[in-house]
N, C-alpha and C positions, 0 to 999 in steps of 0.2 A: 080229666075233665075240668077240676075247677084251673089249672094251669091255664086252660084252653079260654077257660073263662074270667083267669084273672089277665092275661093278655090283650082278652079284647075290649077289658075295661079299660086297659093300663092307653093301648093305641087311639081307641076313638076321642077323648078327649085333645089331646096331645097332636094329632093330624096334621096341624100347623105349624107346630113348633119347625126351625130350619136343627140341619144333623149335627151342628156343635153343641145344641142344646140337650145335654142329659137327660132320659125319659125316664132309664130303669138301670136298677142295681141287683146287681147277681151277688152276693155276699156268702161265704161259711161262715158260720156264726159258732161259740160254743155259749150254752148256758149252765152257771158256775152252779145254782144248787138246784138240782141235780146238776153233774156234771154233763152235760149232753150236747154232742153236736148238732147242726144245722145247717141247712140250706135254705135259703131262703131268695126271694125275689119282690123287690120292691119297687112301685112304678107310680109317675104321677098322676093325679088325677085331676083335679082343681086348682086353680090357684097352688097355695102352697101346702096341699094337702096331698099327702100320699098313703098308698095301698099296700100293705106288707101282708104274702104270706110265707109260712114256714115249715121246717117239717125234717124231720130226721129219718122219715118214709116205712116206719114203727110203729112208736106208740106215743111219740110226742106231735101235736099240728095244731099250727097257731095262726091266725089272722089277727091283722093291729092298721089301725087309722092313725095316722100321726101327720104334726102341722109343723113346720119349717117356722121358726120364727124369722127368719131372714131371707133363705133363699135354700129351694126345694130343691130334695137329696143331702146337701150340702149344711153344717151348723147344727145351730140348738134346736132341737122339737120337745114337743110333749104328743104324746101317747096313749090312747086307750086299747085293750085286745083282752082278747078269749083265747083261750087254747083248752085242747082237749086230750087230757095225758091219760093213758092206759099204764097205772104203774097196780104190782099188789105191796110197793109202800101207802098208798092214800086208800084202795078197798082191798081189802083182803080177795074177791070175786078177780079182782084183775081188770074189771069194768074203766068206762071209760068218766074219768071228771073231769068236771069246767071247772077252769080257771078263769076268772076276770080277773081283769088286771089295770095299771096305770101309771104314768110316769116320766120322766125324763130321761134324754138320751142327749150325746153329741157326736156330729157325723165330720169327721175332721178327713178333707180332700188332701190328699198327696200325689207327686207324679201329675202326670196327667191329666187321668180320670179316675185315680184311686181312690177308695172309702176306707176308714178306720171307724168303727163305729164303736160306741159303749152306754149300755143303758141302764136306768136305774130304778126300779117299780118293786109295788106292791100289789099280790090282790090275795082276797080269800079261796076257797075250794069250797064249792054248795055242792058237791053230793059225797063227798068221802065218807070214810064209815067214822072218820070224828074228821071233821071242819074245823081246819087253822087257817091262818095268813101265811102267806110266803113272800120272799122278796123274788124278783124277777132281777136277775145281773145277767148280764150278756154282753160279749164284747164278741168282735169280728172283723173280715178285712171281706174287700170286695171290688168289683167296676163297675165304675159310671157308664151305660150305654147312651 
């Protein structure tokens, strides 16, 4: 469902765009602390603002807003997201906590329509059974649709 629902946010904007213009990026991502893979899908929306979500299809799923300082999909962004990890390292219950989060990243095109992406954040955890900061690293490859 939200796939379904991040799709139709990703197209109605974009409608106009002509088919050499990049809409959306399919990406594997892994994120370094924890070590965890991902899949994720990122699509434009505004101007140069895009809609990322993610998901290891588990216990890890994350949505993030991020802004192109140049040119969308493509280059330097900064970054705000939440994600919602079910680990029993952060609650002993194995429940599920939100992460905010925030940060920089650089999306380096290769080939084609290839992506190299890698990012660089911080946020806290408000419900674990103790509350620290973590860094958010993730690095990934992916295509430009």
């Amino acid at each position: 469902m939200k796939w379904a629902l991040l799709g139709l946010l990703c197209a109605a904007p974009e409608a106009g765009l002509t088919q050499s213009t990049p809409v959306i990026t399919v990406r594997l991502s892994v994120l370094l602390v924890p070590i965890t893979p991902l899949v994720s899908i990122e699509c434009r929306t505004v101007g140069r603002f895009t809609l990322q979500s993610e998901t290891n299809f588990q216990h890890t799923h994350g949505l993030n807003l991020k802004y192109y300082t140049q040119t969308p999909l493509a280059g330097p962004y900064a970054f705000v997201g939440s994600a919602l990890v079910s680990s029993a390292l952060l609650r002993r219950d194995g429940a599920g906590t939100w992460l905010p989060y925030a940060g920089g990243g650089y999306a380096h095109v290769f080939g084609s329509d290839w992506v190299f992406d890698g990012r660089l954040g911080v946020g806290p955890t408000l419900n674990a059974d103790k509350n620290s900061v973590y860094p958010v690293i993730k690095v990934g490859v992916g295509k430009r649709f």
